[in-house]
C-alpha positions in Angstrom: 51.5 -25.6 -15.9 54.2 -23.6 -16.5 54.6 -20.1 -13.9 54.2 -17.9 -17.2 50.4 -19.4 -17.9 49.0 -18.6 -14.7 45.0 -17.5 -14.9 44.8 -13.5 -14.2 43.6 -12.8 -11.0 39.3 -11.9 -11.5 38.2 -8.6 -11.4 36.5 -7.8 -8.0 33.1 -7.1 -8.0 32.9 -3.1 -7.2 36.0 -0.8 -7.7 36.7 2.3 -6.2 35.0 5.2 -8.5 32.4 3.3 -9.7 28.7 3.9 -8.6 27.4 0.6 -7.0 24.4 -0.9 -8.6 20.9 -0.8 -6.2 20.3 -3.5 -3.7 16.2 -3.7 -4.5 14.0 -1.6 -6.1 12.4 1.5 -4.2 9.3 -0.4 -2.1 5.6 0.2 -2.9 3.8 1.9 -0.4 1.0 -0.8 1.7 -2.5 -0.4 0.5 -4.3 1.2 3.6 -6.7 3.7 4.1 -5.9 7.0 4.4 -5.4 9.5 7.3 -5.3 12.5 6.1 -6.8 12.6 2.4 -10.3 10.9 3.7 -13.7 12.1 3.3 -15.8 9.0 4.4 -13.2 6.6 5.1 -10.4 7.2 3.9 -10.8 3.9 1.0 -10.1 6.2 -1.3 -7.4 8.6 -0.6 -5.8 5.0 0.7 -6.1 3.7 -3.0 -4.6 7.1 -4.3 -1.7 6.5 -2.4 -0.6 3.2 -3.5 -1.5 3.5 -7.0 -0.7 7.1 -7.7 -4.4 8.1 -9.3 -5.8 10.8 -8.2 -8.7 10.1 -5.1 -10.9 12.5 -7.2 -11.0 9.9 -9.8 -11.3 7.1 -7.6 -14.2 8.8 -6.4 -16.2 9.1 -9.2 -15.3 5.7 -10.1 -17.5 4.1 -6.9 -20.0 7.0 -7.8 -20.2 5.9 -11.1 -20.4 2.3 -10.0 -22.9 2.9 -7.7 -25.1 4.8 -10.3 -24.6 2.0 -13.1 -26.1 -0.6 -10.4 -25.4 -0.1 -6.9 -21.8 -2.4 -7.1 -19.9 1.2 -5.4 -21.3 1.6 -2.8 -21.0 -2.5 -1.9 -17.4 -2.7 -3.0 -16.7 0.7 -0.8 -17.7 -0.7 2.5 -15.9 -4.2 1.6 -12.5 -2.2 1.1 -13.6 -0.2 3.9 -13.5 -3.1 6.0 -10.8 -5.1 4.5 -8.5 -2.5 4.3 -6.3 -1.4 7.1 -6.2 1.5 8.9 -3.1 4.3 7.8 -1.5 6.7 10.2 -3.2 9.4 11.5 -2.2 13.1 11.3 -1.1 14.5 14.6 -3.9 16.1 15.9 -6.6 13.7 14.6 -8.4 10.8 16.5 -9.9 8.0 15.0 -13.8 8.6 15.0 -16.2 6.3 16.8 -17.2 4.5 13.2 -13.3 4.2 12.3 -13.0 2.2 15.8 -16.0 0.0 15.0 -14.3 -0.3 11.5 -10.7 -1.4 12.9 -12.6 -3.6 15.3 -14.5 -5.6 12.0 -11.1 -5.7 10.7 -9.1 -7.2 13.2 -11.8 -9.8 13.8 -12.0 -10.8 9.7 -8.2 -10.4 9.5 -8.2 -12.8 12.5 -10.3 -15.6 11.0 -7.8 -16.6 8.2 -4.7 -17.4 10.6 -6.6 -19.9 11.9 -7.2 -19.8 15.9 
């Protein structure tokens, strides 16, 4: 190869000036139930969260569920279970049913990783 065909050096990846691209896209919040927007359980407010519908209308969705054949009401203490428990506010405890509910959940959480 003659000196005057030399390849031109690559452009590097980010130059000064230029806004660099994002690493990942902005995270989904966890599905858990909620600690401060909870009237029963916090299933509900917890679902509102991660998907951005209002808890009013996931309301009425079990209530309507539960009125068109009792499925709410069943599904509601599943996710109840199943779901984990979200950060209280500040001056909140957990009530005596929400510690009985954390306790079902660690023990059904526990039986899939296989003691």
């Amino acid at each position: 190869m003659t000196p005057d065909m030399t390849p031109a050096p690559l452009p590097t990846p980010s130059t000064p000036g230029e806004p660099t691209p994002p690493t990942s896209p902005p995270g989904r919040p966890q599905l858990r139930r909620s600690g401060t927007d909870r009237m029963l359980g916090g299933v509900c407010g917890g679902l509102a969260e991660y998907s951005g519908i209002d808890a009013v209308l996931w309301r009425a969705g079990f209530v309507g569920l539960t009125v068109a054949g009792g499925a709410g009401v069943l599904v509601y203490l599943l996710l109840w279970v199943l779901m984990p428990a979200g950060p209280l506010g500040p001056d909140r405890r957990p009530s005596p049913v929400d510690e009985l509910v954390d306790r079902l959940h660690a023990a059904v959480s526990g039986l899939g990783r296989g003691r």
